[in-house]
C-alpha positions, 0 to 999 in steps of 0.5 A: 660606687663600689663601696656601696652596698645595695641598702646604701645604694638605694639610700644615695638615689633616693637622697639625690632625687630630692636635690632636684625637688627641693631646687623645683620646690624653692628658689633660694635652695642651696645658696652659695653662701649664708652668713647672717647667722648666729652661733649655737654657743651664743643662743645657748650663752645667752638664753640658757637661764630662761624658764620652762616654757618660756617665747623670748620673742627674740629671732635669730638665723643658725646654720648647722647640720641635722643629727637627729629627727623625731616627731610627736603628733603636730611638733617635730623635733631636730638637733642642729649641730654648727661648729661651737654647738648642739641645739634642739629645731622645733616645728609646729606642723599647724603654725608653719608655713606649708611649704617649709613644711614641705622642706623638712619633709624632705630633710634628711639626717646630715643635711646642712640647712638654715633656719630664722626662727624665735628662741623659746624653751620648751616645757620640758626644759629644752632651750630650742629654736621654733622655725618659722623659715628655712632653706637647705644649704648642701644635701647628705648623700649617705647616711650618718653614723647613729649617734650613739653607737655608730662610730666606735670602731678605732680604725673607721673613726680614723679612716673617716675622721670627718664622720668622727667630728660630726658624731663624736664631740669629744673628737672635736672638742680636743682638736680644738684644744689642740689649736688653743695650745698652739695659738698660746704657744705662740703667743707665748714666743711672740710675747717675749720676742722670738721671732716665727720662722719658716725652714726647709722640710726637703732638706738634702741631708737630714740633719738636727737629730738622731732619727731615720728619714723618709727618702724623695727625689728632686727631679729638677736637680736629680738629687736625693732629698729628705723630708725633715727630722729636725729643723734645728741645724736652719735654725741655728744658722739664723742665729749665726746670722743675728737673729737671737730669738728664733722659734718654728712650729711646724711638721717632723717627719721620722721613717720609725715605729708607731704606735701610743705616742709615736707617729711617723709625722708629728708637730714640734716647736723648735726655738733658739735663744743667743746667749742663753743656757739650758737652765734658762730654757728650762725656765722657759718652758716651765712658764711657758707651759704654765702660760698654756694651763693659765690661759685654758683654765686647766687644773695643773693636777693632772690624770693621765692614762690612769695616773696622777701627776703636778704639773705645777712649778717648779719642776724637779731637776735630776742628773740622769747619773744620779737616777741611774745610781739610785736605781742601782745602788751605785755610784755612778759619776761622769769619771766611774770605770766602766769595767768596774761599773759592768761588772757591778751591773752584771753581779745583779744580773743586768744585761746591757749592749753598751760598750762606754759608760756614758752609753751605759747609764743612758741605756740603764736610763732609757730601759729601766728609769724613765717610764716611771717618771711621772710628775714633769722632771728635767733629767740632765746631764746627758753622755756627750755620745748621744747628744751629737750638738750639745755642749760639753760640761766644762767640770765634767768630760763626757757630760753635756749641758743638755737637758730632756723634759719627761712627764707620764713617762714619755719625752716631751721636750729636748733641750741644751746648751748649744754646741758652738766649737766648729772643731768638736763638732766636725768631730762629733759628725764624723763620730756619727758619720762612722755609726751610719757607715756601720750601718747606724740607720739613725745615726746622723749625717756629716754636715760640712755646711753646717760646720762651715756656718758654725766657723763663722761664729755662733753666739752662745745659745739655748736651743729647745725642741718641744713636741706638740702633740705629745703636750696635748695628750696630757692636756686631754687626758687622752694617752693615743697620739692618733686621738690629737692629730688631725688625720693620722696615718693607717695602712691601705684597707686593701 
């Protein structure tokens, strides 16, 4: 009880002597269960229109958690909160019997109870329960938050996300978006046959992505494990092994940054398409967001973080190559000199780290280019050099088939033709191998199992990456990821 103060310790005695009082005062005081009730969403659905003043004669049972008390003479007032919605109690302190009276003497704000009681609406206007009975289901120890100005500090709102749901409805209203969107995101997959899987998140090499892991130990095996970065190498070896539709949705884990738009565990959707390219996996993901925004009733005209963007199809395609030669006014394509290209950079002054022209443009792209990209664009043609599983252009070297969606100036999809050459990409990884020697911490591993599967023969395939969370906050209107996760990560508050 050390987090207590003296105020607060008091509060918790005097709330937990009334347990004892309430069992003495009723027998049927905190049941095991309660379920013949009805939702507050549906009383106020099917008896808003009702007229001032109005007794229906209809009685129902709600359950739900007290958030607000007051009284005026005879009539005293609650609000009932239950998962779907908010409903004013009333009692008439003259018509009810004396010793729910006596209950609600002893109620305390955040108390979950249950009441029968007729639907009315009060002069005033104010679809209302009139109790006539009631039972307490399970008693508040602390206080709540006030209701209107008591849970506004960021860090106690994520430290306590249970007190921000009661007292913020905004909270909850984008967690249950948040589960919308995945279930219709599913639906999506299932409606055209993808099949669900489940991978490995302890992994003994972290593989799928450029990205650093965060490190466990297996002790049973005494091996050195990995929390997951990617699912994607699992997954293609379901496709190897025939399954031709294939999608995960499921924890990331990446040991990097936070903050606006990053966390250190986040959702993504994976899938695997055999005998598809990136351009149908774009399409994809063009219907099957449209499928969501449908499915919600969203405005595809979106505000976000204070601008504007369209999210109705189609979506621009651009070369990234030709988004850096706009920006720059030169032009930049898969074959240009990189000394003739540096030199032209540093007559403007440009200061870059890269040392190939692939990896100049994708470095002119990532620092000036893509946070200006408002509306959803697809930007291909991403250097065979940071895209370690992607397929190369067949008309272009060093250029891949792969794709990333960017919206409101963030990544919200990574995707390509899969890299099927068992040869390139045992390359590749060494390629990566070498970086990470160097001391690349989020270069990738090499992966001889991977490769060995990939001698077996996988299919042409169009793989995707989509991050959940990210897609959410756009939905909401919402530009802190902490805002659409359950329960973020802080540090310890001591």
């Amino acid at each position: 009880m050390d987090n207590f103060s003296k105020s607060e310790k008091e509060i918790y005695d005097l709330r937990k002597q009334k347990i004892s009082f309430l069992n003495e005062l009723a027998s049927n005081s905190f049941p095991t269960k309660f379920i013949e009730s009805v939702k507050v969403a549906d009383v106020i659905k099917e008896h808003s229109e009702i007229k001032d003043g109005e007794h229906t004669g209809v009685n129902v049972s709600i359950r739900g958690r007290i958030l607000n008390a007051r009284s005026f003479g005879k009539l005293l007032f609650y609000d009932l909160l239950d998962q779907s919605g908010k409903i004013q109690l009333l009692i008439n302190s003259g018509e009810i019997d004396e010793l729910y009276l006596k209950l609600f003497d002893n109620f305390d704000i955040g108390d979950i109870i249950a009441v029968n009681g007729e639907i009315i609406k009060t002069k005033k206007g104010e679809l209302s329960i009139k109790v006539n009975e009631t039972t307490i289901l399970s008693k508040s120890l602390r206080t709540l938050p006030e209701k209107w100005h008591g849970l506004k500090d960021k860090e106690t709102r994520f430290r306590q996300r249970y007190l921000d749901l009661i007292v913020n409805p905004e909270s909850k209203k984008i967690l249950q978006t948040r589960s919308n969107v995945v279930r219709l995101l599913r639906e999506y997959l299932h409606a055209n046959e993808f099949i669900e899987v489940e991978t490995p998140i302890l992994q003994s090499k972290a593989g799928g992505a450029i990205a650093k892991p965060f490190l466990t130990h297996h002790n049973a095996l005494n091996l050195d494990m990995y929390l997951r970065i990617a699912p994607e190498l699992y997954l293609k070896r379901l496709v190897i092994g025939g399954f031709e539709k294939v999608f995960e949705i499921g924890k990331i884990f990446r040991n990097e940054g936070i903050d606006q738009t990053h966390q250190p565990e986040f959702t993504m959707l994976e899938s695997y398409q055999a005998y598809a390219d990136m351009n149908i996996v774009m399409d994809m993901v063009e219907d099957m967001c449209e499928y969501v925004f449908d499915n919600l009733e969203i405005n595809k005209e979106i505000e976000f973080n204070g601008e504007q963007a369209s999210f109705s199809k189609p979506w621009k395609r651009v070369s990234m190559y030709d988004l850096v030669s706009e920006k720059f006014g030169i032009e930049i394509n898969f074959n240009t000199g990189f000394e003739d290209l540096s030199s032209k950079l540093t007559d403007q002054n440009i200061d870059f780290e890269a040392q190939t022209v692939g990896l100049l443009v994708f470095e002119l792209f990532e620092n000036f280019i893509e946070k200006d990209i408002k509306d959803p664009t697809f930007v291909i043609d991403y250097p065979v050099e940071v895209s370690p599983f992607a397929r190369e252009k067949k008309d272009q070297e060093g250029v891949t088939d792969r794709f990333e969606l960017f919206a409101f100036g963030s990544e919200l999809a990574n995707g390509f033709s899969e890299l099927i050459d068992p040869e390139d990409q045992s390359y590749r990884l060494k390629e990566q191998a070498i970086k990470k020697s160097a001391g690349d911490e989020e270069a990738h591993v090499e992966d001889e199992d991977y490769v060995e599967a990939l001698q077996y023969g996988l299919p042409p395939t169009g793989g995707l990456g989509f991050g959940i969370d990210r897609f959410i906050m756009m939905l909401v209107g919402n530009p802190s990821i902490r805002e659409v996760i359950t329960f973020t990560h802080l540090k310890p508050e001591n």
